[in-house]
C-alpha positions in Angstrom: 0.0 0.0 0.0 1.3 3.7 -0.6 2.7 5.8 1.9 -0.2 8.4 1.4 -2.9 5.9 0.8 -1.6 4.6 5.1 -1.9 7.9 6.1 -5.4 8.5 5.1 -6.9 5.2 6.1 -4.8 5.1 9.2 -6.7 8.6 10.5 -10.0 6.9 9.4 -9.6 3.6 11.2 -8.6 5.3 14.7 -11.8 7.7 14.0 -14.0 4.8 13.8 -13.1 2.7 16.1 -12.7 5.7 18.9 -16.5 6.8 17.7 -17.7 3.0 17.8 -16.3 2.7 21.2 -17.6 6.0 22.4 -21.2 5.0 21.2 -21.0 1.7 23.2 -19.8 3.9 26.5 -22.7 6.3 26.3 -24.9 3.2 26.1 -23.2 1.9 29.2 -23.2 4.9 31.0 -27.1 5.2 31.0 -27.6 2.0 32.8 -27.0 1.1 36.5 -25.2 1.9 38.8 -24.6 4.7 36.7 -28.0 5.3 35.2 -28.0 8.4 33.0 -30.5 7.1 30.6 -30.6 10.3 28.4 -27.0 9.1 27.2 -28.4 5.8 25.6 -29.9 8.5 23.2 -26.9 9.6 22.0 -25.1 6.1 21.9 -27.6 5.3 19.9 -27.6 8.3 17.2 -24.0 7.8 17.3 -24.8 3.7 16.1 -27.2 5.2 13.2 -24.2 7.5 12.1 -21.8 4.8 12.1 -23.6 2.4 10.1 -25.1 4.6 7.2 -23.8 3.5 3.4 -21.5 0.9 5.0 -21.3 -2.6 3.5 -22.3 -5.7 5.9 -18.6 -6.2 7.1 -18.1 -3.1 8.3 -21.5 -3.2 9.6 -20.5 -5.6 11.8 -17.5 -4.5 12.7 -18.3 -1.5 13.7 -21.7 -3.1 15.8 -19.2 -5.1 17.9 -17.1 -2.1 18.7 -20.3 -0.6 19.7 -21.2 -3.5 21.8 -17.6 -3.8 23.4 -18.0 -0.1 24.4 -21.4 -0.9 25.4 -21.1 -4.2 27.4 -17.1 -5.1 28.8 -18.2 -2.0 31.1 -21.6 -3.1 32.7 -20.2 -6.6 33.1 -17.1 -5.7 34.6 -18.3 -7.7 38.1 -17.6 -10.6 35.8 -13.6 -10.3 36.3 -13.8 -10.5 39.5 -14.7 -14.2 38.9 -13.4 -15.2 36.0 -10.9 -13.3 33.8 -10.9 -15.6 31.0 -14.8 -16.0 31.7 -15.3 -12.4 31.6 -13.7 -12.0 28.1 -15.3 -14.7 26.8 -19.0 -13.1 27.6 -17.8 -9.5 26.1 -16.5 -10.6 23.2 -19.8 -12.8 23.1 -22.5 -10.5 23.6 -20.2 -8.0 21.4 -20.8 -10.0 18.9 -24.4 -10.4 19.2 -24.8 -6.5 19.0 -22.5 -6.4 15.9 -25.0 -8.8 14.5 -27.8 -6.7 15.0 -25.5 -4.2 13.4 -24.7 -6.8 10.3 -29.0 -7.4 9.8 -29.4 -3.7 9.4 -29.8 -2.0 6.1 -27.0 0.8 5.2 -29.2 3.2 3.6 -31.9 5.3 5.2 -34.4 2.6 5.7 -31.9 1.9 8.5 -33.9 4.0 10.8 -36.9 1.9 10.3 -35.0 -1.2 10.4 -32.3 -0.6 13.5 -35.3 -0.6 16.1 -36.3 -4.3 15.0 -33.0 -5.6 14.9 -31.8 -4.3 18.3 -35.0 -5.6 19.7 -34.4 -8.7 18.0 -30.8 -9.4 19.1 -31.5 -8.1 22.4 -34.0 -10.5 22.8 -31.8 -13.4 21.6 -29.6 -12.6 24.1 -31.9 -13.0 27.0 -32.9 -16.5 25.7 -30.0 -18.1 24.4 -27.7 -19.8 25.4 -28.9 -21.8 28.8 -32.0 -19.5 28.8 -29.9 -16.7 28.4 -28.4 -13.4 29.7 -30.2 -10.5 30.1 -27.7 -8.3 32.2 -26.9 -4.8 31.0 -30.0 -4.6 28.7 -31.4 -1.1 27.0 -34.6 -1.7 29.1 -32.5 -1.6 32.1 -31.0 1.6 31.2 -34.8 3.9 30.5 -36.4 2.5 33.5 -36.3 6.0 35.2 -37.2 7.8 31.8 -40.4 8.6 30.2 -40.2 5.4 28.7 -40.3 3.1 31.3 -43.8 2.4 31.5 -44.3 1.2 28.1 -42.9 -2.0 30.0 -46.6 -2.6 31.2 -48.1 -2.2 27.4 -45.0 -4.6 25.7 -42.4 -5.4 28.1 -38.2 -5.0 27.4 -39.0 -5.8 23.6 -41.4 -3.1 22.9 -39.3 -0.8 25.0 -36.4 -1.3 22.9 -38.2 -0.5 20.2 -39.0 2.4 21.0 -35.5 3.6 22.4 -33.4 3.2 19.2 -36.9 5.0 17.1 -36.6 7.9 19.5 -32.9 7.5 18.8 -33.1 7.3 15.4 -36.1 10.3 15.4 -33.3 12.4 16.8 -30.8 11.7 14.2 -32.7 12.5 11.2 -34.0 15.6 13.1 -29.8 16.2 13.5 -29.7 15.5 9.4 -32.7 17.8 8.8 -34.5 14.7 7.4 -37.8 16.0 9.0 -40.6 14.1 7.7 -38.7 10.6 8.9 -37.9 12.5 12.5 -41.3 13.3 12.8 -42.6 9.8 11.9 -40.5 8.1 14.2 -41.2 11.3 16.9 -44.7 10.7 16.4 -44.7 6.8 16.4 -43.2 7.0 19.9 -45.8 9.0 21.2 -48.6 7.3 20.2 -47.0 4.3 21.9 -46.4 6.2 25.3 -50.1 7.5 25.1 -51.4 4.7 24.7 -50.0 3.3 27.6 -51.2 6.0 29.4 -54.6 5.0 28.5 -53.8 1.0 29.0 -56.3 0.4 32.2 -54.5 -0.8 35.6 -54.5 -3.8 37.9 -56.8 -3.4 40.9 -56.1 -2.9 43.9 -56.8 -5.7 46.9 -56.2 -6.1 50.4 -53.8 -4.1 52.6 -50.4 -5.6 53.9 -48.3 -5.1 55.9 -44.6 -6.5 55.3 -41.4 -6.3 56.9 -38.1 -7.1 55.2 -35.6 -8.7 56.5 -31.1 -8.0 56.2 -29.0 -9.9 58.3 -26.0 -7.7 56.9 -22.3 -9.0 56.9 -19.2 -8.8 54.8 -20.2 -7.8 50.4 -18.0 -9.8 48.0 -18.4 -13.4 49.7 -18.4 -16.9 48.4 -20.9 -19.8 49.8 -17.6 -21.9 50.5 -16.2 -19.7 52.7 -19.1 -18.3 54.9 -20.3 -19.3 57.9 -24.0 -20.7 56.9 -24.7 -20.1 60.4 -23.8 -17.1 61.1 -25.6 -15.7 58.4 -28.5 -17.7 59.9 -27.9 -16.0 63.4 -27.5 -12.7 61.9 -31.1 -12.5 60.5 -32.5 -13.8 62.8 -30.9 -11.3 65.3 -32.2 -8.4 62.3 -35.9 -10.3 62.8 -36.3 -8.7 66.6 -36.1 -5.6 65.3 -39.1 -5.9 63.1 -41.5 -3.0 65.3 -45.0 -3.1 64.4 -47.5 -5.9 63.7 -46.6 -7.1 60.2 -49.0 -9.7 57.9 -45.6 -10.7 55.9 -41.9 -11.4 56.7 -39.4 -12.0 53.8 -36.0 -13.3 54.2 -33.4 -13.6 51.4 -32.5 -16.6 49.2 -30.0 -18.9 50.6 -29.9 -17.6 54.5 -31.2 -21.4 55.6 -28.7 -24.0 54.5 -29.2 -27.5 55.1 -27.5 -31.0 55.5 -31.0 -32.3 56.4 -34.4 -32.0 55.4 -36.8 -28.5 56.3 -38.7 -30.5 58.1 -37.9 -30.9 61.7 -34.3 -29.1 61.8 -33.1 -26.5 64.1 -33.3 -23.5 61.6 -36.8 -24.8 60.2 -38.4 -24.6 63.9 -37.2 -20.9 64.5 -38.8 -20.1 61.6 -42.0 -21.5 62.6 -41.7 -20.2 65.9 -40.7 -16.5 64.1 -44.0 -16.6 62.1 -45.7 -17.8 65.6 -44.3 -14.2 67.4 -45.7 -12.1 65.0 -48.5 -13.8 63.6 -47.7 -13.3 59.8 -46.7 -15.2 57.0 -42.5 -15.8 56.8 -41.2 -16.6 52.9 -37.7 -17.7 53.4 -34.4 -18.6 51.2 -33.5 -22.5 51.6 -30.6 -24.5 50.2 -30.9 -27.8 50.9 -28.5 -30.7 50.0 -29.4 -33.2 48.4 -26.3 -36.0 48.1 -22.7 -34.8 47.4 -23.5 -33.8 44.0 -27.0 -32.0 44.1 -28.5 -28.8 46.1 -32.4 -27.6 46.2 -32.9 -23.8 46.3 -36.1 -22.9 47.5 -38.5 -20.1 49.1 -40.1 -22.0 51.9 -43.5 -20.2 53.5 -44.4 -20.8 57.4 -48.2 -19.8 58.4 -48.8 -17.4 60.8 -49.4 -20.5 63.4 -46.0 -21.7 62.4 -47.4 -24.4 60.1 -45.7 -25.0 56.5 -47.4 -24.0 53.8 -45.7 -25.1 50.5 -42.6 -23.8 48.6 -41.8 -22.0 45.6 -38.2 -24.2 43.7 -36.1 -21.9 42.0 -36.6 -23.1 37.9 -34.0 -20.6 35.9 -30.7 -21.6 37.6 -27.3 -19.5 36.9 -24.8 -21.2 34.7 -21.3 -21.8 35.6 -22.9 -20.0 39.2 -25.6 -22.8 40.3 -24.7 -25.6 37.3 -22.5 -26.3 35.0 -23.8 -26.5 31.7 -22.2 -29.8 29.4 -20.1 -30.2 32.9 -17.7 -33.2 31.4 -16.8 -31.4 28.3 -16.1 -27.6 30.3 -14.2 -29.9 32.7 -12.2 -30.8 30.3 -11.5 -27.9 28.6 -10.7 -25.7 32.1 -9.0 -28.3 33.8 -11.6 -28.9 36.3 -11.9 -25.9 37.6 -15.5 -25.6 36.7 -16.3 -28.2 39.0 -13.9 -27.0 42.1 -16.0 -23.4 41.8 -19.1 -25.5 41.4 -19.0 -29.0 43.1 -22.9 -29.4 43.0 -26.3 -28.3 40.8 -28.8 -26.6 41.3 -32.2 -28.7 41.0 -34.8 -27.1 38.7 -37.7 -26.5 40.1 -40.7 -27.3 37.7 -43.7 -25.5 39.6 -45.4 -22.2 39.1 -44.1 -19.5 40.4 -46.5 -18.8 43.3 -47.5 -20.4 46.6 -50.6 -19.7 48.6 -50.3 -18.2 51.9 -52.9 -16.4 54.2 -52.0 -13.2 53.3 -53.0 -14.3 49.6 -51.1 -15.9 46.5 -47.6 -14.8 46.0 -45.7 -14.5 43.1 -42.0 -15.2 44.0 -38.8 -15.0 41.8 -35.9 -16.0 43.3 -32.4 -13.6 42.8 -31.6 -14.3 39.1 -34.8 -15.0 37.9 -36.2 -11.4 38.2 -33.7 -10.5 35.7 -36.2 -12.8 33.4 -39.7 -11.4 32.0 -41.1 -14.7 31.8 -40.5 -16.1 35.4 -42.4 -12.7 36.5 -45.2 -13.2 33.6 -45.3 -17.0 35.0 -45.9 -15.8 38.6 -48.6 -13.1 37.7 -50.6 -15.0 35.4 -50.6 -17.8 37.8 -52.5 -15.5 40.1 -50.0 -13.6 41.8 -50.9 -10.4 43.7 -47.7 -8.9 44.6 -44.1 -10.1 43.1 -41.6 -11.4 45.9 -37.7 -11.5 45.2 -35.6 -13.4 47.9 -31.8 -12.9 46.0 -28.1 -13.2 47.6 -25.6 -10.5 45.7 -23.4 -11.3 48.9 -21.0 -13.0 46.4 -20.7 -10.5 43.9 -17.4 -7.7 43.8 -18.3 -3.8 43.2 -22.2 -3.0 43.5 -23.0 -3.0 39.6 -25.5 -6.3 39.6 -27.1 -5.3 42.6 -28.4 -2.1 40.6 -28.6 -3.9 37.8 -30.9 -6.2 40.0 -32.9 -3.2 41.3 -33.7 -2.2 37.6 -34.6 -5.4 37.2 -37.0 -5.0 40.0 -38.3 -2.3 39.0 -39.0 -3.4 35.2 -41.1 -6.3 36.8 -42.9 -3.9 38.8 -43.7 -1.7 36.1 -44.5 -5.3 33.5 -46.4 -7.2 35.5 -48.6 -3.8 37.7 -47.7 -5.3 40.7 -45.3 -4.4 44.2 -42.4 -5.9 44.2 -40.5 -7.0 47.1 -36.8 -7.6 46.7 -34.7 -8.9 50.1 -30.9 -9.7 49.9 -28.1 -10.7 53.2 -26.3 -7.9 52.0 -28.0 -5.7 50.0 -29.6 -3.7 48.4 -33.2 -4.9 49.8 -36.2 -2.8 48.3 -39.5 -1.6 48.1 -41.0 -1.0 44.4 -44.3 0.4 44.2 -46.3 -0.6 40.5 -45.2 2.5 39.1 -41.5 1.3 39.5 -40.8 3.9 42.0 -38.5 2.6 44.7 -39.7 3.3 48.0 -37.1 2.1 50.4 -33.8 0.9 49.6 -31.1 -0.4 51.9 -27.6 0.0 52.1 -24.7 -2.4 51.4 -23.8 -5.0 54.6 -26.1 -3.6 56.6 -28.2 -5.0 59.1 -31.7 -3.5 58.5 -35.7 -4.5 58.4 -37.6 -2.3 55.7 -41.1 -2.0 56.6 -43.9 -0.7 54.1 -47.7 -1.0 53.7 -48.4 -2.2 50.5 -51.5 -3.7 48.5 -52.1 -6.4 46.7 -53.5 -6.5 43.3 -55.3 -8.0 40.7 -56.1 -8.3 37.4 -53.3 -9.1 33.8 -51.3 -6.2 32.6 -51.5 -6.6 28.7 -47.4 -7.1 28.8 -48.4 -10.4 31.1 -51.2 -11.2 28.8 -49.4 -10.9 25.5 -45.9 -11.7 26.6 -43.3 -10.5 23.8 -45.0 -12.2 20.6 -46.8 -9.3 19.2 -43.5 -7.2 19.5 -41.3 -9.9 18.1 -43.6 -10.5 14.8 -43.4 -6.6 14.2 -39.9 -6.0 14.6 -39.5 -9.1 12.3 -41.8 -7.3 9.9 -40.1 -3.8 10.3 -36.9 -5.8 9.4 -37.8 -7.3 6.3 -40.2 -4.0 5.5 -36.9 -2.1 5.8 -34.7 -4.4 3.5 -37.5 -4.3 1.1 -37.4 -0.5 0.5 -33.5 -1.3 0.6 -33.0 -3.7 -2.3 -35.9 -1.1 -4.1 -33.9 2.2 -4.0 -30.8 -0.2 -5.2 -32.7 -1.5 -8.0 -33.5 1.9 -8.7 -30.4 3.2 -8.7 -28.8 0.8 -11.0 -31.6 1.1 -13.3 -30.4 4.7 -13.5 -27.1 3.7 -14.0 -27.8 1.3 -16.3 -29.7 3.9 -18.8 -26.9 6.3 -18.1 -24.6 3.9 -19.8 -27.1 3.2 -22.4 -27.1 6.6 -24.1 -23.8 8.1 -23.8 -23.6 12.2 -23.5 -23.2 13.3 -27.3 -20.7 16.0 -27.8 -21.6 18.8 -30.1 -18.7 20.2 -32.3 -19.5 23.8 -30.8 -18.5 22.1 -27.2 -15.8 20.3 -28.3 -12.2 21.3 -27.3 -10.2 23.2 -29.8 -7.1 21.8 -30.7 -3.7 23.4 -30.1 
């Protein structure tokens, strides 16, 4: 290659790949902990910029610069336990976003089309692979904006869709392309309004519950605790609990067993807890089953101490709770899979409720709230309010336990019903139907957050629906994109073509003289 011809494309590669990586960072910087949504806006123009005219390489390219910028950030808890592990997923999920980036036309139908194929990818990456990872999501990051209740009309999808059309209203607005701004303004609006307009859940019996946070050290492994101590320390949190209360929640995995629930030490002060106070106690159990096999479950206690079912955990964490194709990842890490994760998790098969007497509860345990479907599972199963027992004890920094209260607070808003999210360590919250969080606890502390809230009843039409509807119309905005496309190409070499056809005749009073 020339000397010259390095020196331009040199300037040009550094300019993309610094403006592909800025994108990505303004994306991550509007979710949690950070959570200054307004910036996912400009990420997002900044992704329309970078893809316009470009062919499908660069495309992608350029999409998985985005999404390193984007997603090696808000997973950055990750190297704290595995470096190679934590690599692996950002260059994974990089990828994915570079895909959506690859299915996107390069012309201007790119505005209609980048909506459907964010949503799209997005939701690929919540499913897939070992139902999936939805951390760090654009849902996540406009749960405090104006946008956040379109969760209750179309859940994450629908709200994607309409974050990268606001996005790409303000970029042809920016390119004084007015009529497509307007359309896409004007598309979001009606969607918001309509929301508005969407009738709400109704509103049951009065409660009151109590949560409960033993405290202790942040950044802790199962291995190396003392399973009693964190026992001792909630229940020592429990006496503080100072009003009558119809519901006491502890977090997941506070109760661990070498024996059955029934009949051991920590089962009977539960029973006798719920006994003191009269209410209903929802608490975290791992129980071991053999030298190779655990149970995590949400056990309920009556108010006269009595059991009164359990709720068994169904979407486990890989390479956290399982292992995933354990012989073959053995193999190929030297077995250290297996010495950070001896046992699995049993799946759970159940609905996600139980009954109890102060109603039916919907309960999501830790890593399942991060999931629309377990909360759309326990709400159209008849749950009134939305219960999350979790454990972020084990994780470094406080970036999943945000990420965790957005979570919360997306379910909230999704399924029109108070959430309730206890944790050993924190953060513990309150989160009223409208996503607002009431209470919030601090990190290691030993606390009990009490609030009144209400049950309620009755499907928002994001439970009733569930993504489908949103799915098939992003598909359709896809294809209706590529369509218009492969039309303005086939246009344009027609053009071309005719151009060719009838060369530009000279005349002799035009032509150049000679010398």
């Amino acid at each position: 290659m020339p000397t010259a011809a390095r020196r331009v494309r040199l300037p040009r590669l550094v300019t993309t790949v610094v403006g592909s990586l800025a994108s990505g960072l303004a994306i991550a910087a509007s979710m949690p902990p950070w959570g200054w949504w307004p910036l996912a806006l400009f990420g997002l123009v900044g992704v329309d910029r970078l893809l316009a005219g470009r062919s499908g390489g660069s495309r992608l390219g350029r999409g998985t610069l985005v999404g390193a910028g984007w997603l090696f950030p808000a997973t950055f808890w990750m190297l704290d336990f595995s470096l190679p592990g934590y690599f692996a997923a950002g260059i994974v999920f990089s990828v994915v976003v570079g895909l959506g980036a690859f299915i996107t036309p390069p012309g201007r139908s790119r505005r209609l089309a980048l909506p459907a194929a964010l949503a799209l990818v997005e939701y690929m990456r919540w499913s897939v692979p070992f139902g999936g990872v939805p951390l760090a999501t654009l849902p996540m990051s406009q749960v405090a904006s104006p946008l956040g209740a379109v969760a209750r009309l179309g859940g994450g999808v629908l709200m994607t869709l309409c974050l990268v059309a606001a996005a790409m209203a303000v970029s042809a607005l920016l390119a004084r392309a007015w009529r497509a701004g307007f359309v896409a303004l004007g598309a979001v609006a009606a969607v918001v309004l309509v929301t508005a307009l969407v009738p709400r859940s109704n509103d049951g019996r009065q409660i009151a519950a109590a949560l409960v946070q033993g405290g202790g050290p942040q950044n802790t492994r199962a291995v190396s605790s003392d399973a009693q101590a964190v026992f001792d320390r909630h229940l020592t949190a429990s006496a503080a609990i100072r009003r009558p209360v119809d519901l006491i929640l502890w977090p997941e995995n506070v109760v661990t067993l070498q024996v059955p629930l029934a009949g051991s030490a920590e089962g009977d002060a539960l029973s006798a807890l719920a006994r003191r106070y009269r209410a209903t106690v929802v608490a975290g159990v791992v129980e071991n089953i053999g030298a190779s096999r655990f149970a995590n479950y949400s056990a309920v206690w009556r108010p006269d101490g009595s059991p009164a079912g359990r709720y068994e955990k169904v979407q486990r964490v890989p390479f956290g709770e399982y292992v995933p194709l354990r012989p073959l990842v053995d193999a190929l890490s030297g077995g250290v899979a297996s010495r950070l994760v001896p046992r699995d998790a049993v799946a759970g098969n159940q609905p996600a409720v139980v009954d109890s007497d102060v109603g039916r509860l919907g309960v999501v345990i830790s890593w399942e709230v991060f999931f629309e479907r377990r909360a759309r599972d326990a709400i159209g199963h008849g749950g009134e309010i939305l219960l999350n027992p979790t454990n972020g004890s084990s994780y470094w920094l406080t970036i999943v336990q945000s990420q965790q209260i957005a979570a919360s607070r997306l379910q909230a808003l999704e399924t029109d019903r108070w959430v309730l999210q206890a944790a050993p360590t924190g953060f513990s919250a309150v989160v009223d139907p409208d996503g607002k969080v009431l209470q919030r606890s601090g990190v290691s502390e030993r606390t009990v957050l009490e609030q009144t809230v209400r049950l309620r009843q009755g499907l928002s039409p994001a439970v009733r629906w569930g993504p489908a509807p949103w799915l098939i119309l992003a598909a359709v905005l896809l294809c209706v994109g590529w369509l218009v496309q492969r039309r303005r190409d086939g246009r344009r070499q027609a053009a071309e073509a005719t151009e060719g056809a009838h060369p530009v005749r000279v005349h002799m009073a035009d032509a150049p003289s000679g010398p």
